[in-house]
N, C-alpha and C positions, 0 to 999 in steps of 0.2 A: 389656320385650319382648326377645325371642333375637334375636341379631343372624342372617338368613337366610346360609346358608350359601356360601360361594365358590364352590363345584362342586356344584352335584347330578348325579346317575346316575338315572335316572328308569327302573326297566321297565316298561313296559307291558305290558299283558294280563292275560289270562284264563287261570290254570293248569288250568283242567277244561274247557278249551278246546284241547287238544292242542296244537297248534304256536302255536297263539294264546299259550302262556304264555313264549313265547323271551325277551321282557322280565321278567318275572320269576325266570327261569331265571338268565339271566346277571347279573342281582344278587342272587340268590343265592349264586352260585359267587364273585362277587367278596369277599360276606362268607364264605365259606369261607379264602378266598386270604390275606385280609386277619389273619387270624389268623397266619400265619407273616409274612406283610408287609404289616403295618400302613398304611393310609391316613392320608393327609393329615389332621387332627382337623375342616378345612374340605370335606369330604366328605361328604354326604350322599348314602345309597344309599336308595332309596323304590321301592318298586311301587307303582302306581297306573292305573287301569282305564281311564284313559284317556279320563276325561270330562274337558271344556274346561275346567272352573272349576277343577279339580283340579288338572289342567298346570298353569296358570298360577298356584295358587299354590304349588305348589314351585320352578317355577324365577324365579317375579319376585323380583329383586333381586338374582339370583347370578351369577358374572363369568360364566362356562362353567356351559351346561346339554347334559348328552348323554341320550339318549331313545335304549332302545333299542326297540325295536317290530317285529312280526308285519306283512308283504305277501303284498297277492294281486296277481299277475302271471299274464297270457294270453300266450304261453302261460308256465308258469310253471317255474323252476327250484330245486325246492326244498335251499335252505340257501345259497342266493346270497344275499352282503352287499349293500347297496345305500349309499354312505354320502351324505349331503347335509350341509354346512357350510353355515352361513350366518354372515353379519356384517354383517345389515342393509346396503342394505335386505331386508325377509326376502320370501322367495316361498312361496307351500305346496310341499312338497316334493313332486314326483314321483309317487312310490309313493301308493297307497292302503294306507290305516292297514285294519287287520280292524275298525277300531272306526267303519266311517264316515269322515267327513271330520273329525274330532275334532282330528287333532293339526294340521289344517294350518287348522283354522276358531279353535283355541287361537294361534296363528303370526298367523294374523292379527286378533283380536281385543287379543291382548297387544300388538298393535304400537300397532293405533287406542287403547288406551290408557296406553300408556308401560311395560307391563309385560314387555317382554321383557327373557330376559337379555342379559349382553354380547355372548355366541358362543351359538351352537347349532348341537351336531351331532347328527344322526339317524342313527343304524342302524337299516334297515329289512331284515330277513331273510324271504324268501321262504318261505314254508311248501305244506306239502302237504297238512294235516288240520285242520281246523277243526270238525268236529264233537265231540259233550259228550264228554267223557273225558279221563284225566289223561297224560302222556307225551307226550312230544317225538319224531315220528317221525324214524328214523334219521338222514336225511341232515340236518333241523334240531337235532340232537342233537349232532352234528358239530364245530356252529360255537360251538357254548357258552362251550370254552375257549378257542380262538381269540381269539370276541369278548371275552371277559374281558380277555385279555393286551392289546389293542388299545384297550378302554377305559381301561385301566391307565397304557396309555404317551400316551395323550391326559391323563389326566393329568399327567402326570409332565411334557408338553411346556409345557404352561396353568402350571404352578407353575414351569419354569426361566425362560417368556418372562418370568412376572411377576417374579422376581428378578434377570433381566436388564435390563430396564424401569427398576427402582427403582434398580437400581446406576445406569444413566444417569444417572437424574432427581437422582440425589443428588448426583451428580456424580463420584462415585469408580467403580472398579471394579468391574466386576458378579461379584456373590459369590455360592455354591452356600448351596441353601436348608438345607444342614446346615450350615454357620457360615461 
């Protein structure tokens, strides 16, 4: 059996769902990115619609899970970030997911049974169109690349702390994850 992956990047949504596909979107553009700068090989980027069983099985078992996901906010500001960290105990975050209470009934099922991951962070982006259709309205368009760079260097922080961590634990000096 494959060993679950370190880091998942999860988008959520629905891309024929207009702003509802910002999670798909932005892993998208990350596997674009990725191509001139390569990800960590403990990376997994996935879309996924954001039903509960699904969450939780891409991120049970991985150190860092980032979810990025579609909000609706009264009144609302479309292509406003919203971030939620957690590191247990977990809370449902905040925002309302466009999928229902999916990812925060995932948060807490995975908790009742031991399936969360180590960290969880949610980006939840504000939208303005949720009706059928494909495209990202403008101002959710916006934050695409943005949120890419931002998931990028949430990586990049998840992979120094752990090579910092093991340099402790080893007891030598903490060495960079390139040698």
């Amino acid at each position: 059996m494959k060993a679950p992956p370190r880091i998942a990047v999860i988008g959520v949504g629905n891309a024929f769902r207009h702003d509802d596909g910002i999670g798909p979107a932005v892993v998208r553009r990350l596997r674009e990115r990725a191509v001139d700068r390569p990800l960590p090989p403990s990376v997994a980027l996935v879309d996924c619609d954001g039903e509960t069983g699904r969450l939780i099985s891409v991120w049970e078992g991985a150190e860092l899970a980032i979810v990025i996901d579609a909000a609706h906010a009264h009144p609302g500001h479309p292509g406003r970030v919203h971030r939620f960290d957690h590191e247990g105990p977990y809370a449902r975050p905040a925002a309302t997911s466009s999928h229902g209470l999916g990812l925060g009934e995932a948060v807490e099922l995975s908790d009742a049974l031991g399936r969360l991951p180590g960290r969880l962070i949610v980006f939840a982006v504000e939208g303005a169109d949720a009706s059928l259709g494909t495209g990202l309205s403008p101002d959710v368009a916006a934050v695409v690349d943005r949120l890419a760079g931002t998931v990028e260097a949430e990586i990049t922080r998840h992979r120094d702390e752990r090579a910092r961590n093991a340099g402790h634990r080893a007891g030598g000096a903490p060495r960079s994850a390139d040698g």
